[in-house]
C-alpha positions in Angstrom: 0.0 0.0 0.0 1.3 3.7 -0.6 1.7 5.6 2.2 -0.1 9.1 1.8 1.7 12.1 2.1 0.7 15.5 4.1 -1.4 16.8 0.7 -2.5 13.3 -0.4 -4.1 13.3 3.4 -5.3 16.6 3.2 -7.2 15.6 -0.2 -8.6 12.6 1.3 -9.9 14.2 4.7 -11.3 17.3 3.3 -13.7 15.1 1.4 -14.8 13.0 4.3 -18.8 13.2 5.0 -20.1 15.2 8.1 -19.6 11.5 10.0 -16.1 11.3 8.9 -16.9 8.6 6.4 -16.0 8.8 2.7 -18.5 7.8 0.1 -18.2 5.8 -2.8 -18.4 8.5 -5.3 -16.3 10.5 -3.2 -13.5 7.8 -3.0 -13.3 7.6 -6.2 -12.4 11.3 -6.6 -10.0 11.2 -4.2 -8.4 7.7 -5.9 -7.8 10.2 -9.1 -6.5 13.4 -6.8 -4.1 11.5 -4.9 -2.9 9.8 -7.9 -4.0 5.8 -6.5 -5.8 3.3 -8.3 -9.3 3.4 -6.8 -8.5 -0.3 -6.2 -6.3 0.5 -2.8 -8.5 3.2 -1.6 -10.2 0.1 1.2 -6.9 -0.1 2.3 -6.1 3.4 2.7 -9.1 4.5 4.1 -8.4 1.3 6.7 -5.3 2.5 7.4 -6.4 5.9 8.8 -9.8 4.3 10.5 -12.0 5.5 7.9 -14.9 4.0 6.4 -16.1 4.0 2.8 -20.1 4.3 3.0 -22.6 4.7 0.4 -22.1 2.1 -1.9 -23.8 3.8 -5.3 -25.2 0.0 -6.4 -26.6 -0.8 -2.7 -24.1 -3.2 -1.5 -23.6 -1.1 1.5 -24.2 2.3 3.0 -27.6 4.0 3.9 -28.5 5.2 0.5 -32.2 5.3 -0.5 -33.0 3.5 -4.2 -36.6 3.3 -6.1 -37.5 0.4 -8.2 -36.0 -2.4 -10.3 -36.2 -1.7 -14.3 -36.4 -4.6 -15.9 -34.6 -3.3 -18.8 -31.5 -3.0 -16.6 -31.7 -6.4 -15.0 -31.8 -8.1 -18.4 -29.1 -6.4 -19.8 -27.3 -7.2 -16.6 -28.0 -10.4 -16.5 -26.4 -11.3 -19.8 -23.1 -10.4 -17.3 -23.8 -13.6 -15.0 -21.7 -15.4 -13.7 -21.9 -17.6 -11.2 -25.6 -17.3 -10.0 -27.0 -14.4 -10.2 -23.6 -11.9 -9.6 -21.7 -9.1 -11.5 -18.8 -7.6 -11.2 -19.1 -3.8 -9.7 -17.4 -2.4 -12.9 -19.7 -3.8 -15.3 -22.8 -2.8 -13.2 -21.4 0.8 -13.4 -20.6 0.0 -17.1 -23.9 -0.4 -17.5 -24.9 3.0 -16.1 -23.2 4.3 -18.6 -25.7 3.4 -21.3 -28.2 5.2 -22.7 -31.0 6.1 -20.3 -29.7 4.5 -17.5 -27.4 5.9 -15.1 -25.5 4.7 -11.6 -28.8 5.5 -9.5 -31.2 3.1 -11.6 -28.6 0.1 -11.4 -28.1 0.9 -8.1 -31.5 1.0 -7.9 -32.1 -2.6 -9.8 -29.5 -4.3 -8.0 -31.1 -3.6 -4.7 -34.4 -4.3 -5.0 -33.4 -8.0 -6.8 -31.5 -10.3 -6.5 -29.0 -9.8 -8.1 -25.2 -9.5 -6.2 -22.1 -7.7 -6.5 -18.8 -8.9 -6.8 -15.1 -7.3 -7.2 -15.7 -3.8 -5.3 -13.8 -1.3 -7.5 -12.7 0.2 -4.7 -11.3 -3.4 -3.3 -14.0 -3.0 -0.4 -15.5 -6.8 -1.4 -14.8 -9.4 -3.5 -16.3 -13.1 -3.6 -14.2 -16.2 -3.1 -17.0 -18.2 -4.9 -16.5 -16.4 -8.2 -13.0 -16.5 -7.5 -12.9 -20.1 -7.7 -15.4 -20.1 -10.4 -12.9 -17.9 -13.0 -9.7 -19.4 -11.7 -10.8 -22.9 -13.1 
């Protein structure tokens, strides 16, 4: 892991939530100011005993979402895996089509059953589909 300096800290802390938590969005930004792959930013955030919150497709966090659209889930879907999983980066892949966007995947994946693997931000991953893709 990279060890922060005084400005890479400052960056990071000034964008901390009113709880002193850092949300997913927000981690990401401060993955590209500090010049880290948004990949270590668990482990730096874990580092200074801060906690990423407000996962934008529902895996964690307190974030309100709507309803399912079943035009998202299908084209989700065709992402499977093992069960009824896909990676984070597709899922936000996907809220890059055209009228969608990260709140209605988020949104989709919540309210179903469908489950996230390989946090972008390295907060999750799932041994199962490890195993799966390693054979």
């Amino acid at each position: 892991m990279k060890k922060l300096d005084n400005i890479q800290t400052d960056l990071l802390l000034t964008n901390l939530d009113e709880d002193q938590k850092l949300s997913c969005l927000k981690a990401f930004k401060v993955a590209r100011l500090i010049g880290v792959k948004p990949k270590e930013m668990d482990k730096i955030t874990k580092s200074l005993n801060i906690k990423i919150t407000n996962c934008e497709l529902g895996v964690f966090g307190k974030l309100h979402f709507s309803e399912i659209e079943d035009t998202i889930y299908n084209k989700l879907s065709k992402n499977f895996t093992t069960g009824k999983k896909v990676e984070c980066q597709i899922a936000w892949h996907t809220a890059k089509d055209k009228g969608s966007s990260l709140r209605k995947v988020g949104s989709t994946i919540n309210n179903s059953d469908i489950k996230v693997t390989h946090c972008q931000l390295g907060c999750f991953y799932d041994e199962e589909f490890e195993q799966y893709n390693d054979k």
